[in-house]
N, C-alpha and C positions, 0 to 999 in steps of 0.2 A: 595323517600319513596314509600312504596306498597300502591296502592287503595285498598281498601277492602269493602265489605258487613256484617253490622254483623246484625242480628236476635237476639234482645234482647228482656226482659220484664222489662218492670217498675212497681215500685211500683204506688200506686195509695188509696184510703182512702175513707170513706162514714162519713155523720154525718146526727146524726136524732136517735131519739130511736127506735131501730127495737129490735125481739129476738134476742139472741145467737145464736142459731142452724141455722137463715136466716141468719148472718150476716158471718159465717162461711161458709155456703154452695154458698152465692152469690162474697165472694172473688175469690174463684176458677174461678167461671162461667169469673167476670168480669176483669180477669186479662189484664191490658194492654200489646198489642205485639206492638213492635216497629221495625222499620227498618231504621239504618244509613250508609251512606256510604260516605269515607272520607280517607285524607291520615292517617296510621297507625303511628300516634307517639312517641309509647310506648306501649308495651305490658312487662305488669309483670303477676305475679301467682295470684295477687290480683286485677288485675283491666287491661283495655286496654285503648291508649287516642287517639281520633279522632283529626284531626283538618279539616275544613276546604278547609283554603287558608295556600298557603306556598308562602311568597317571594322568588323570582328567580332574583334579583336585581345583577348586579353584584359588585354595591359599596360594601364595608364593614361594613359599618352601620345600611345597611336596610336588608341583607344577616340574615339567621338565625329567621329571625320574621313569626309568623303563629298567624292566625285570628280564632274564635270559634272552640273553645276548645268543645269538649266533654267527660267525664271521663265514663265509663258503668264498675261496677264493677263482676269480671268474672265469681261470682256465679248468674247474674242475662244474661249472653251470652246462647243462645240458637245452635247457627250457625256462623261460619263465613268465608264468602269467599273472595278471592284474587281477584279481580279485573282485577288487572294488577302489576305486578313486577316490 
């Protein structure tokens, strides 16, 4: 599987009673950027899935298994690079 880098944003949330117009102009400000980097286990048009760890076992059983999972969906992907092939 490819390593990759991807440049994402998360969402992220406030609570407390502030204005409107502060609570709109401080979402832009506080946007979380995020940076993961992982083997690529799926890329669709809606989403991309990290994992982790991959087993390299050669039994049949344990072949096929991958450890944290991360889903980033592709309108929230800023960048992403290849790693290694």
């Amino acid at each position: 599987m490819k390593i990759i880098e991807v440049d994402w944003v998360d969402s992220n949330g406030f609570s407390g009673w502030d204005r409107i117009d502060r609570r709109k102009e401080d979402t832009l400000k506080d946007t979380m950027r995020c940076r993961s980097v992982g083997y690529l286990l799926e890329k669709k048009t809606d989403r991309i899935i990290l994992t982790q760890s991959q087993s390299f076992y050669a039994d049949i059983e344990s072949a096929n298994h991958v450890d944290s999972t991360l889903v980033i969906p592709t309108v929230a992907v800023k960048k992403i690079r290849i790693l290694k092939k």
